[in-house]
C-alpha positions as a printed NumPy array, in Angstrom:
array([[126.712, 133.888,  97.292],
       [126.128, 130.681,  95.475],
       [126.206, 130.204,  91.642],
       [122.74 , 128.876,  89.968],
       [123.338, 125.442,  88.924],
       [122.418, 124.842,  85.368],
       [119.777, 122.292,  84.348],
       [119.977, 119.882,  81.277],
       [119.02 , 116.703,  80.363],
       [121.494, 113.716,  79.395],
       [120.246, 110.073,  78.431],
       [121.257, 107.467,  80.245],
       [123.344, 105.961,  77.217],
       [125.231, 109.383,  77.359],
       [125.666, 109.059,  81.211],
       [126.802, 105.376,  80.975],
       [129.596, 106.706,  78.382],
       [130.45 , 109.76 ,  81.081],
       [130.923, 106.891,  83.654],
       [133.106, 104.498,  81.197],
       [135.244, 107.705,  80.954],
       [135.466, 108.181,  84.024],
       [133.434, 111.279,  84.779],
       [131.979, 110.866,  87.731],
       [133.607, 111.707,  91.079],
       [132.922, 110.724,  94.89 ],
       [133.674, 112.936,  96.932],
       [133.899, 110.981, 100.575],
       [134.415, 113.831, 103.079],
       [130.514, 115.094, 103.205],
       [128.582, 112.056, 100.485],
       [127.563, 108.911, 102.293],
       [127.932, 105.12 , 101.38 ],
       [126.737, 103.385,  98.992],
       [123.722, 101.397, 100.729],
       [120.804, 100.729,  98.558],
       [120.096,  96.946,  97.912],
       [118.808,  95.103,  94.844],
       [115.284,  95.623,  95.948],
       [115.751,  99.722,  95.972],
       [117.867,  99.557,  92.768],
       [114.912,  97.287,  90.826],
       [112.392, 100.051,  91.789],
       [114.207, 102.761,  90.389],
       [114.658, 100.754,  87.128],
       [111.369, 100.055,  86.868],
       [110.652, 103.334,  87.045],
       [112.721, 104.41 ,  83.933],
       [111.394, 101.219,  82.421],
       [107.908, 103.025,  83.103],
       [108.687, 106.77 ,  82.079],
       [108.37 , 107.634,  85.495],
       [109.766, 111.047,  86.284],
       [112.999, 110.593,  88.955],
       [114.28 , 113.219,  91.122],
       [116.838, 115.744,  90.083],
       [120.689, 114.772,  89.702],
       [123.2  , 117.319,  91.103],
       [127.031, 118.004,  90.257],
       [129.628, 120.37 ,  90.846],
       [132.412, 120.716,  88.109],
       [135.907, 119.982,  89.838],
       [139.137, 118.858,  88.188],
       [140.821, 115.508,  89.329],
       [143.905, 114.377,  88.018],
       [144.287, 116.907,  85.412],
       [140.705, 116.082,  83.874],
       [137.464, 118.004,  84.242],
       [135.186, 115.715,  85.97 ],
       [131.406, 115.991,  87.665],
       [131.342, 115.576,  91.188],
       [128.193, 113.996,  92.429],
       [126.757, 115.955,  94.994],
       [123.237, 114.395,  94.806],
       [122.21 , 111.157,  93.138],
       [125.236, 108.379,  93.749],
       [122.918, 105.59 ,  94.673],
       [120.467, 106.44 ,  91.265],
       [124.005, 106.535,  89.286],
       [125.091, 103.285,  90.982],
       [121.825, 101.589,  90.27 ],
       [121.364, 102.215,  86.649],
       [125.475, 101.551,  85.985],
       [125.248,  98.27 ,  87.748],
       [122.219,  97.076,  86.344],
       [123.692,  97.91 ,  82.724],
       [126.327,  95.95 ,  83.733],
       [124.492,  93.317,  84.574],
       [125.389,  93.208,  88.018],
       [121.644,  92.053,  88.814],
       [118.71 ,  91.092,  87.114],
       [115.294,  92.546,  87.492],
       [112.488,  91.346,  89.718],
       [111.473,  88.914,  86.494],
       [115.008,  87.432,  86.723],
       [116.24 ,  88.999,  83.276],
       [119.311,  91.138,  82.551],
       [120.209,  94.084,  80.337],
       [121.088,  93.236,  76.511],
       [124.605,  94.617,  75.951],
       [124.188,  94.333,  72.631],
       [121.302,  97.099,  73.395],
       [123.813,  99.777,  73.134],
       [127.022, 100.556,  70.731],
       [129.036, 100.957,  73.567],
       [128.159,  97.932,  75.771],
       [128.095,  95.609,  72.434],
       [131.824,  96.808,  72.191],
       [132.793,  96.062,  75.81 ],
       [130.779,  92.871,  75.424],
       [132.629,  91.825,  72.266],
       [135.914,  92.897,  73.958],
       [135.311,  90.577,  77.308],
       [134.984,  93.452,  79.576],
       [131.529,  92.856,  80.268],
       [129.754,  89.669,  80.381],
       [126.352,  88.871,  79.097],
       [124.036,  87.031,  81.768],
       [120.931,  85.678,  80.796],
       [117.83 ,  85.587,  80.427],
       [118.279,  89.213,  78.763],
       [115.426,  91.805,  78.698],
       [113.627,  92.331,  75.405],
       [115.734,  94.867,  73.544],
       [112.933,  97.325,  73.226],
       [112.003,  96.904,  77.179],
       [116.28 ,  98.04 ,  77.204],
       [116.262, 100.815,  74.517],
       [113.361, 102.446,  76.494],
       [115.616, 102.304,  80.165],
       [118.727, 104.049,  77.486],
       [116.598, 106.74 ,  75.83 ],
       [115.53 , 107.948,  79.417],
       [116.491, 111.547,  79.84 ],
       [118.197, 111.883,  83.603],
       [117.529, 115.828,  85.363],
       [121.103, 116.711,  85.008],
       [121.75 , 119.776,  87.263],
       [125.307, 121.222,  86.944],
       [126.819, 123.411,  89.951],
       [129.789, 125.372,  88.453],
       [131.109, 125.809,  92.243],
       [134.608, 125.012,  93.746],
       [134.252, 126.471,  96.58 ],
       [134.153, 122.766,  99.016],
       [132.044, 124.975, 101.962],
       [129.533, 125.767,  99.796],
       [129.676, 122.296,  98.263],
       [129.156, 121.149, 102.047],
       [126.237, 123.395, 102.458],
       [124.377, 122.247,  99.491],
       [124.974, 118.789, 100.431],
       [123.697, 119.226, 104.185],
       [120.677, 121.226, 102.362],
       [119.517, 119.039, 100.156],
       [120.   , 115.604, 102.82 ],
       [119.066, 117.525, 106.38 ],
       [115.283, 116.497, 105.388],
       [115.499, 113.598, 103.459],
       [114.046, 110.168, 105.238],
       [116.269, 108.249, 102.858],
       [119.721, 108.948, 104.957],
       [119.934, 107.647, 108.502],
       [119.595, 109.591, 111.48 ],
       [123.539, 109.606, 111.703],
       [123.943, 110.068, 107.829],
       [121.62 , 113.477, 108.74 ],
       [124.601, 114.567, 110.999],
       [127.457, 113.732, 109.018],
       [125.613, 115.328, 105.902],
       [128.185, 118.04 , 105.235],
       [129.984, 118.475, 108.573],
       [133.151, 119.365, 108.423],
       [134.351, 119.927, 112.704],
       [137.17 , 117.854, 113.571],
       [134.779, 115.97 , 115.83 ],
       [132.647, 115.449, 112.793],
       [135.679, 114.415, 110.282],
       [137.18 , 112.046, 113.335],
       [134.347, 109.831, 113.528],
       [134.084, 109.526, 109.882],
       [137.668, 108.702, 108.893],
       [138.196, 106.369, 112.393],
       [134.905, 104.867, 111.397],
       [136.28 , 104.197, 107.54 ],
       [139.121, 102.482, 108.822],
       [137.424, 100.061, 111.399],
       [134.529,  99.219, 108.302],
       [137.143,  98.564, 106.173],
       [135.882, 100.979, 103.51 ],
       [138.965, 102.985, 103.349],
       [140.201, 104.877,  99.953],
       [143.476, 106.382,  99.517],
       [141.953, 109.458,  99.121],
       [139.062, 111.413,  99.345],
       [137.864, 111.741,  96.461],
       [138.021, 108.999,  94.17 ],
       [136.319, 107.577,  90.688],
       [132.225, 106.204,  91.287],
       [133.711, 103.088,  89.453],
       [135.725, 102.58 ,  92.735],
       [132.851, 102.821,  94.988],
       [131.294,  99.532,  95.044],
       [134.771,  98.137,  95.906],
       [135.067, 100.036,  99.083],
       [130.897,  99.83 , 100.067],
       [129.914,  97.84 , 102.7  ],
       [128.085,  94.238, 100.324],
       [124.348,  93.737, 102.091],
       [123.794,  90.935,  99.064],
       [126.548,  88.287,  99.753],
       [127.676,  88.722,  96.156],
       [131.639,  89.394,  95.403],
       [131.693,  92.918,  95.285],
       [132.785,  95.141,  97.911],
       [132.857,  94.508, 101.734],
       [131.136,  91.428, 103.166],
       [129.108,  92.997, 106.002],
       [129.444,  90.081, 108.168],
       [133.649,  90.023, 108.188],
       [132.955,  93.905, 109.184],
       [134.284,  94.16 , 112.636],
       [131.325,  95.209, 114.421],
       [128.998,  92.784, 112.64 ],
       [131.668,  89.712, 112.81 ],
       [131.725,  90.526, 117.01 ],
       [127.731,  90.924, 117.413],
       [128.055,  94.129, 118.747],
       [125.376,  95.632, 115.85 ],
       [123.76 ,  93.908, 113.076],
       [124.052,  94.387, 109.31 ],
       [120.622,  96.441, 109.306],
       [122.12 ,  98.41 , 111.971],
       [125.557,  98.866, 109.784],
       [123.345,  99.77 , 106.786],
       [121.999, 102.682, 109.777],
       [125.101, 103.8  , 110.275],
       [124.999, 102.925, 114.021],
       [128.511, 101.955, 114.028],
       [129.537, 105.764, 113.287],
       [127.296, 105.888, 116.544],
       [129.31 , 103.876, 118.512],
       [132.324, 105.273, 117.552],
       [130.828, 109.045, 118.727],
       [129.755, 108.276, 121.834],
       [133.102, 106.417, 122.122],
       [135.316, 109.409, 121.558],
       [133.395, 112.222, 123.457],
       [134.002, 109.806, 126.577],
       [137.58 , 109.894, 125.685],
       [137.584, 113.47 , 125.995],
       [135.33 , 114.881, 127.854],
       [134.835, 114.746, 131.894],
       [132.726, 113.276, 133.245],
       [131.596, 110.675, 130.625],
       [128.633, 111.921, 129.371],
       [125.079, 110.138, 128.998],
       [124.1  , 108.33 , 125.777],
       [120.977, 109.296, 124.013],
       [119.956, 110.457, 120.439],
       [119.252, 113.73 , 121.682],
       [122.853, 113.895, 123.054],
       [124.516, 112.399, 119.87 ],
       [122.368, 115.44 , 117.87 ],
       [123.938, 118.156, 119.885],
       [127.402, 116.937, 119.233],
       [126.547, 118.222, 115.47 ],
       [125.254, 121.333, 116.632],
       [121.542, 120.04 , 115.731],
       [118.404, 120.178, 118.223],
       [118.212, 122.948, 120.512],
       [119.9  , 125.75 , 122.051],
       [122.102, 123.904, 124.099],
       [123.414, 122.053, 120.932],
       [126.188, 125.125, 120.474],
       [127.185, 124.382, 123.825],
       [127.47 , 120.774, 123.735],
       [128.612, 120.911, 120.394],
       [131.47 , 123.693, 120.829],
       [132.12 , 121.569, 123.763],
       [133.357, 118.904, 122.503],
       [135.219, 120.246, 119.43 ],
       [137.155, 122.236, 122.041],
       [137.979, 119.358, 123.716],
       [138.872, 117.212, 120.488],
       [141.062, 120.531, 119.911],
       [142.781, 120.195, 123.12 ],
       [144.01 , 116.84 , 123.042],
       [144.489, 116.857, 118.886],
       [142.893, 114.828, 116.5  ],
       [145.98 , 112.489, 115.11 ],
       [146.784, 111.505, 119.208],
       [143.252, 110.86 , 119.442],
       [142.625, 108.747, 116.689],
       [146.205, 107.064, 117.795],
       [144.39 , 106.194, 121.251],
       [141.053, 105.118, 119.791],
       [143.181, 102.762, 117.183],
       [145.434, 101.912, 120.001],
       [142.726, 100.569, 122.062],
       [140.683,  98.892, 119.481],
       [143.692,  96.891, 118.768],
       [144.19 ,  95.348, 122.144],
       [140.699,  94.321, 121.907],
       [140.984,  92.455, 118.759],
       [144.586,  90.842, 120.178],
       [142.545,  90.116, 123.005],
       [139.89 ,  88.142, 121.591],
       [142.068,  87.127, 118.264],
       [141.31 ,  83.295, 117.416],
       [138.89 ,  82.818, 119.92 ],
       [135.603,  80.369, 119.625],
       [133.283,  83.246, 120.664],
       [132.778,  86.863, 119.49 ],
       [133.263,  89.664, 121.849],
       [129.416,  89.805, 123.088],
       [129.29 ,  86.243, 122.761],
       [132.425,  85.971, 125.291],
       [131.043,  88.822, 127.567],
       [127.757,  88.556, 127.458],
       [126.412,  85.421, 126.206],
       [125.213,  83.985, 122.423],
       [122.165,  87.172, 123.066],
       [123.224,  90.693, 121.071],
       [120.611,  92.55 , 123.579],
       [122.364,  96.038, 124.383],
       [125.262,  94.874, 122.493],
       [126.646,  97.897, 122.141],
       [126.343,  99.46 , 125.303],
       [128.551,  96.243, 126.586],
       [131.035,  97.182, 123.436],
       [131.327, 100.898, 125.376],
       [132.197,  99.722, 128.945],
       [134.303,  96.982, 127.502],
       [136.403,  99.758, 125.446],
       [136.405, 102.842, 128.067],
       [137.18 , 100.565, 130.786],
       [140.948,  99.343, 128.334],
       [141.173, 102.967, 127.603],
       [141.162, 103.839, 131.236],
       [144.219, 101.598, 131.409],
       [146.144, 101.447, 128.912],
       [145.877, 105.485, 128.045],
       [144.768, 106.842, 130.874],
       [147.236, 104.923, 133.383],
       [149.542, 104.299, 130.716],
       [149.633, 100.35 , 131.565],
       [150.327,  97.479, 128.916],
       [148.698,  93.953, 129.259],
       [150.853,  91.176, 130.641],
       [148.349,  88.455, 130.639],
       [146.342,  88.247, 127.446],
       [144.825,  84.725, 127.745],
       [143.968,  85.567, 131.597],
       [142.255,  88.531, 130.613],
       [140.084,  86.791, 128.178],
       [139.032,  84.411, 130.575],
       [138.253,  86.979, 132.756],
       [136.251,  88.922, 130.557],
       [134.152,  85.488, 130.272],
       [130.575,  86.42 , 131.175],
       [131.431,  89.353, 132.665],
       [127.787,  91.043, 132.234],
       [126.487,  88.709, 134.72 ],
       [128.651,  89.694, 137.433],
       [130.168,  93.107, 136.569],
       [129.032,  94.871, 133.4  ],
       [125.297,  94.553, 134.594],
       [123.943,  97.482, 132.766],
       [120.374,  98.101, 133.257],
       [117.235,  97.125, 131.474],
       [115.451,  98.815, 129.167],
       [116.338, 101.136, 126.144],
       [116.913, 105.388, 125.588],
       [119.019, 107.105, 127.865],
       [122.083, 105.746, 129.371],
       [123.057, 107.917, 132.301],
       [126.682, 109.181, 132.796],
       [126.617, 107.645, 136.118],
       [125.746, 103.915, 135.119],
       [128.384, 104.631, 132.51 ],
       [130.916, 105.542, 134.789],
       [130.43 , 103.213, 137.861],
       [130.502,  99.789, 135.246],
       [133.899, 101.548, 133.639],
       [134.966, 101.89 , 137.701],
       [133.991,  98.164, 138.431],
       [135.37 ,  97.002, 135.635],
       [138.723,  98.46 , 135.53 ],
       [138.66 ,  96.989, 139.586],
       [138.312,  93.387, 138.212],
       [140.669,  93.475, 135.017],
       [143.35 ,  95.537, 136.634],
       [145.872,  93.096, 137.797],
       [146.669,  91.952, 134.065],
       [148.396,  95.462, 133.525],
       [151.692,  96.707, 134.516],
       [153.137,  99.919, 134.307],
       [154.766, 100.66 , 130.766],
       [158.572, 101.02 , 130.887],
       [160.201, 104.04 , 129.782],
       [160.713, 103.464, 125.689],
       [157.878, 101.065, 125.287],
       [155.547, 101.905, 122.47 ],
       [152.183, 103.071, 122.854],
       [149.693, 104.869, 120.723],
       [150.193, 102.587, 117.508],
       [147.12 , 100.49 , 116.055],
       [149.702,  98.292, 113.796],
       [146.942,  95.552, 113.165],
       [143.925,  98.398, 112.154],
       [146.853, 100.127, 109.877],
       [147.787,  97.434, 108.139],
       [144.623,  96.305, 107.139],
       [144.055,  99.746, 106.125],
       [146.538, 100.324, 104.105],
       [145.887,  96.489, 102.205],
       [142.512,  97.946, 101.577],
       [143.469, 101.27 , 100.429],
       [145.381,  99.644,  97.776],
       [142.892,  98.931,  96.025],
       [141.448, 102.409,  95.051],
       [144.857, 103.934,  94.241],
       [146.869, 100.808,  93.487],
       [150.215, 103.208,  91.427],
       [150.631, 104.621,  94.918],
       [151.331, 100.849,  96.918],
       [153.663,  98.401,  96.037],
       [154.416,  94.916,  98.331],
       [157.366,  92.582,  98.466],
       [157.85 ,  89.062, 100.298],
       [160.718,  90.088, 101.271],
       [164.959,  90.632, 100.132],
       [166.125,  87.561, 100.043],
       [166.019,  85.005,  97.102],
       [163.968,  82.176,  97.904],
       [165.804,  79.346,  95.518],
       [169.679,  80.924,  96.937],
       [169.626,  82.462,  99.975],
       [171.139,  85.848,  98.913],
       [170.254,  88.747,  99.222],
       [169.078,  90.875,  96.418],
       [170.231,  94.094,  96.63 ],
       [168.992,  95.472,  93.072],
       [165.482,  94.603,  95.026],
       [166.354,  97.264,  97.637],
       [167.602,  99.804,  95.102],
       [164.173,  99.416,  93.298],
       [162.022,  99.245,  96.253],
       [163.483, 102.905,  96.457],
       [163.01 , 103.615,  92.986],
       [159.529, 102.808,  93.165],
       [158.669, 105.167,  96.279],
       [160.261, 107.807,  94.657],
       [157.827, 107.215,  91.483],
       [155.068, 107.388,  93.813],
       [156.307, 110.539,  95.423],
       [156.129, 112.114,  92.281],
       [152.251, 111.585,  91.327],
       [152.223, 115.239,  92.567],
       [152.069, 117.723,  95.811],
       [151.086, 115.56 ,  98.66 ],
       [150.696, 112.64 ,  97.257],
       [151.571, 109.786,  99.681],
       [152.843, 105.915,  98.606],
       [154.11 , 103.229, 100.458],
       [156.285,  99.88 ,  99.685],
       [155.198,  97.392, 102.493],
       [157.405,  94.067, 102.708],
       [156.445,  91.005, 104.359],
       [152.919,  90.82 , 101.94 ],
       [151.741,  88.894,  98.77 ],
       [149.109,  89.566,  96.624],
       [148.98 ,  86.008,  94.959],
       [148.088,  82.819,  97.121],
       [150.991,  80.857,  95.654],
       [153.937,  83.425,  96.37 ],
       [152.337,  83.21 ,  99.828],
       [153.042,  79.481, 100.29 ],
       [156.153,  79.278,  98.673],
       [157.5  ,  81.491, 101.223],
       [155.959,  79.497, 103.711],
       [157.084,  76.243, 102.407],
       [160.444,  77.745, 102.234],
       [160.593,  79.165, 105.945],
       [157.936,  76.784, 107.317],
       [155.696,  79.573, 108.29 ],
       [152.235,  80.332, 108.144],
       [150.379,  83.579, 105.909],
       [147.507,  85.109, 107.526],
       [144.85 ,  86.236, 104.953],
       [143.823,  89.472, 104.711],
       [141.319,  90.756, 101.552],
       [142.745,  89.987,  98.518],
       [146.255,  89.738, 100.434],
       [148.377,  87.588, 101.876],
       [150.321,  88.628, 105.218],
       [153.928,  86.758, 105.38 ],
       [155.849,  88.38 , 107.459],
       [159.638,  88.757, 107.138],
       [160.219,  86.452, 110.109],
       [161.296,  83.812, 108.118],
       [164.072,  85.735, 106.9  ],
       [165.029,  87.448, 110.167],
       [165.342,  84.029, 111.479],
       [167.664,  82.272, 108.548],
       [169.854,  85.094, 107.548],
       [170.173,  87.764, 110.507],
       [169.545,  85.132, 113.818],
       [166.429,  86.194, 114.668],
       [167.705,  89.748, 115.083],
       [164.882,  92.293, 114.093],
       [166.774,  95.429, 114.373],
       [169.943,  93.938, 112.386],
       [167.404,  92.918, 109.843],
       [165.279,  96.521, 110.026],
       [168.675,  97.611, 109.514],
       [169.476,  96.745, 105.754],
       [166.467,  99.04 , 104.762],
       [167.685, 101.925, 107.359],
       [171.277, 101.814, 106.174],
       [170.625, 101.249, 102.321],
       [168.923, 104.61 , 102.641],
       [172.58 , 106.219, 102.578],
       [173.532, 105.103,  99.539],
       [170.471, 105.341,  97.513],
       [170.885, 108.423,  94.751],
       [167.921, 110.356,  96.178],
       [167.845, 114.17 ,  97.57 ],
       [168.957, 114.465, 101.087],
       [165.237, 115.232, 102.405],
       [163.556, 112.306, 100.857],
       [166.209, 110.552, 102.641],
       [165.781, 112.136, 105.478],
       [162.201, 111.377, 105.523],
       [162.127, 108.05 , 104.573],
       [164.312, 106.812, 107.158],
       [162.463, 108.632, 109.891],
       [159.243, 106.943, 108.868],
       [160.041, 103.483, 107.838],
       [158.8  , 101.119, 110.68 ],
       [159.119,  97.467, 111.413],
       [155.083,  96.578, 112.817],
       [153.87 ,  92.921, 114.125],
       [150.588,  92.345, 112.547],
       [149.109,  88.948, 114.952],
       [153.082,  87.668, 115.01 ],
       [153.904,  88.55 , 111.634],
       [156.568,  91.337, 111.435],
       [155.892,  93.75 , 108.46 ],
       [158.252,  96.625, 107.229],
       [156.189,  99.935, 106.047],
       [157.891, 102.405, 103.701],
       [156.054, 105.737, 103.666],
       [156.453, 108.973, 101.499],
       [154.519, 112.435, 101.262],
       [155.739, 114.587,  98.225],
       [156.28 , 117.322, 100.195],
       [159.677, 118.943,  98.714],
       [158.94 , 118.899,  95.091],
       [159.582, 116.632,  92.532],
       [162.192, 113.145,  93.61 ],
       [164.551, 112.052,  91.15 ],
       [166.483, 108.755,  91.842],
       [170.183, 108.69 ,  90.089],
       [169.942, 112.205,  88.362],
       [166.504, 111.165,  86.729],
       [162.718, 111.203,  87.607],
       [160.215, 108.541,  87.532],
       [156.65 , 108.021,  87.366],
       [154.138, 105.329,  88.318],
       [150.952, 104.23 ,  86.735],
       [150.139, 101.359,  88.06 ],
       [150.728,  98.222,  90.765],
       [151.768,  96.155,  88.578],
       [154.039,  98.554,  86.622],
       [157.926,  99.15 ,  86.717],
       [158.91 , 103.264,  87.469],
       [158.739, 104.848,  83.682],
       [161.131, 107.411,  83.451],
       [159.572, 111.624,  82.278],
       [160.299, 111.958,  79.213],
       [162.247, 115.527,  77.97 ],
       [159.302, 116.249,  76.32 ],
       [156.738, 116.015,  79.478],
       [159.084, 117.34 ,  81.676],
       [156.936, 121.083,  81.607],
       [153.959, 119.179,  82.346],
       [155.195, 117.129,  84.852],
       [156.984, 120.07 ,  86.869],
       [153.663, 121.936,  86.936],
       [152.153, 119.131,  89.056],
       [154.765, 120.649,  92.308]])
């Protein structure tokens, strides 16, 4: 039975110091995005400006990184609104911004240079007033993350505010469910490391409707950048849509129709045929296992974007003409009709140029899908998949025996750029091994490269890090090395994408697997345990991200605590050499295994 939450009140200075500390957690496996624009966070401001009353704010108390924290289980967009408009991250409707100097602790960060006074600022009073209003604090002393779940989906299942796909995902927690979340994270772009994660970090990795510098730009998101939805329809979640109907044709026979009704049973919502058609298609998710299936979704995806990579049109544009009408209907076919052959057949593309072309207004001749809106039979779905596959066929060949399928190098990569940013102690990125001014190779590099995964490793059970090599995170590194090799960088976030080709080609002949070789065989003589060694080796891959080869270097902490030559290291942050544990925190650090 669940516990009875306690109610309080806090001000909103108090609540702005909670957040500077750090107080406030996210948890992204049941809340939603962060989606309200300037016009929705001005209205609630005006109505603590006003003394209106506001709806009630709901926590849970859970521990994160050794610190009791609130988890927000109701109330992220109010938070995010009052925080950012503190921090004057936008004005109200009148055009004027919070006084820091309203408050003790914003005059400090304001006086420091960690916040930045805009202007014209509010009258002090008119800012006092917004401080001094007392928030409905509600706290939930409750651990227990299915009840958690079940609050969440209680409190959202009615609420017009979320999106009809938002109502779904409110608290599910199938593997269906959790699929389409994390594969639709990672095509957004709004990956975290990890779940949960700080509500400072949340406007980094939300989806920017405002064209302003933080967060995602909706229009580079992929299904916005191809016309396949809109940013409205982003904002609706209709991309977690897409990516739904997309994987229950995937796995179950035959493909089934597309409706809203449909997409509800899949959650179990509806009627009494939504346990079938729900159970249905967890089984079948079940059957063929998450991880392969997101591998084939990922896998697919990618040979779309190599497909259409540097082209003058976007996908719809290509296929279907400068019109978005039905958009993403032509998206489906397009992507069922690669996954019949390339997963299904298990064929690779010879001919990607020729299969652009012949994608080239396709919808006139082939992917003629019917007019008119609601439900999309399995049928019509079926038969333009059929015809399709007939007409694209003859750019695939049969994979040889060894050739690699299943891996979406361009979608991880990306990925893991972006999930930098939330957990930046657990990434690291080097050019590359070789000096750029000699020509040698710099061994100590290696040695530290290792050093600094083990650090990582030990952040505590399960945590994962990576080194990748063949990335820069400053614009001039990047075109040094490019200068240096004559090669190009490809931009990607705050990142620039190198490659190591340059080196493969100067010091090892243009011979990849001699080159992927110095990190394999260095391995041996590093002074780490035998299973870290073990395990590093066995998944350290070479990837080509659009012609530019990258080397990642994964580890999991899943054998206790790593030392590196008879010591153990920590990590705190990107930027940061491995510290060595102290004698004295060595009981504290121990109890994190």
């Amino acid at each position: 039975m669940a516990n009875q939450p306690i109610i309080n009140g806090k001000v909103v200075e108090r609540s702005y110091e909670d957040y500077r500390n750090s107080l406030y957690l996210v948890n992204r496996r049941y809340q939603r995005k962060l989606v309200w624009g300037v016009s929705e966070k001005r209205a609630f401001i005006d109505s603590l400006a006003n003394g209106y009353p506001v709806p009630l704010f709901l926590f849970s108390i859970s521990e994160y990184k050794d610190i009791v924290r609130n988890e927000i289980i109701d109330g992220m967009q109010r938070l995010n609104a009052i925080f950012s408009f503190i921090e004057n991250e936008y004005s109200l409707e009148n055009g004027f911004y919070f006084d820091l100097s309203a408050t003790a602790i914003t005059k400090d960060l304001l006086d420091r240079g960690i916040l930045i006074q805009k202007h014209p600022v509010l009258d002090r009073s008119q800012c006092v007033k917004i401080v001094s209003y007392e928030l409905p604090y509600s706290i939930y002393n409750e651990s227990d993350p299915d009840v958690i779940d079940e609050v969440f989906r209680r409190i959202n299942s009615n609420g017009q505010h979320l999106s009809r796909q938002e109502i779904r995902q409110a608290g599910a927690t199938s593997e269906f469910a959790q699929l389409v979340r994390l594969l639709s994270t990672q095509i957004r772009g709004d990956v975290s490391h990890d779940d949960v994660l700080l509500l400072s970090k949340m406007e980094e990795v939300s989806i920017n409707q405002e064209l302003n510098d933080t967060g995602i730009n909706a229009d580079t998101v992929f299904w916005v950048k191809e016309n396949i939805i809109n940013k409205e329809d982003l904002r609706q979640s209709m991309d977690e849509e897409q990516v739904a109907d997309l994987l229950a044709a995937m796995v179950l026979n035959p493909i089934p129709p597309s409706n809203v009704s449909v997409l509800d049973e899949y959650y179990g919502f509806r009627n009494v045929d939504s346990e079938t058609r729900g159970k249905k298609i967890e089984d079948a998710v079940l059957a063929v296992n998450p991880e392969r299936l997101s591998e084939q979704f990922l896998y697919v995806l990618d040979e779309i974007k190599k497909i259409f990579y540097n082209r003058h049109k976007t996908i719809i544009g290509h296929i279907v003409g400068p019109r978005i009408y039905k958009g993403p209907r032509y998206f489906q076919i397009l992507f069922l009709s690669l996954y019949e052959l390339l997963v299904k057949q298990e064929k690779k593309i010879i001919d990607y140029d020729r299969l652009y072309n012949q994608f080239d207004n396709i919808s006139s001749r082939t992917m003629n899908i019917a007019g008119g809106g609601g439900w999309w039979t399995s049928k019509e779905k079926t038969d333009l998949v059929a015809a399709t596959v007939g007409v694209i066929a003859s750019n695939f060949v049969d994979r040889a025996d060894g050739d690699p399928m299943y891996h979406s190098y361009t979608t991880e990569v990306e990925t893991l750029l972006k999930q930098s940013h939330t957990e930046n102690s657990q990434y690291d990125f080097k050019q590359g091994i070789y000096n750029l001014a000699t020509g040698e190779r710099n061994d100590d590099l290696l040695k530290k490269i290792f050093k600094t995964i083990t650090a990582m490793a030990n952040s505590g059970k399960k945590s994962v890090g990576y080194v990748i090599v063949g990335v820069a995170d400053k614009v001039e590194d990047a075109e040094k090395i490019c200068e240096r090799y004559n090669t190009s960088y490809i931009k990607v976030g705050s990142f620039y994408i190198t490659g190591v080709d340059g080196e493969v080609s100067e010091f090892n002949k243009g011979n990849y697997d001699e080159y992927f070789g110095i990190f394999k065989n260095s391995i041996n003589s590093m002074p780490i345990s035998e299973h870290y060694k073990r395990q590093l080796g066995s998944k350290m891959r070479m990837v080509n991200y659009h012609d530019k080869s990258v080397i990642i270097i994964k580890i999991i902490c899943d054998n206790g605590a790593a030392f590196f030559d008879n010591g153990y290291f920590t990590r705190s942050g990107a930027s940061n050499d491995p510290i060595p544990v102290s004698p004295e925190s060595m009981p504290a650090f121990f109890a994190k295994f």
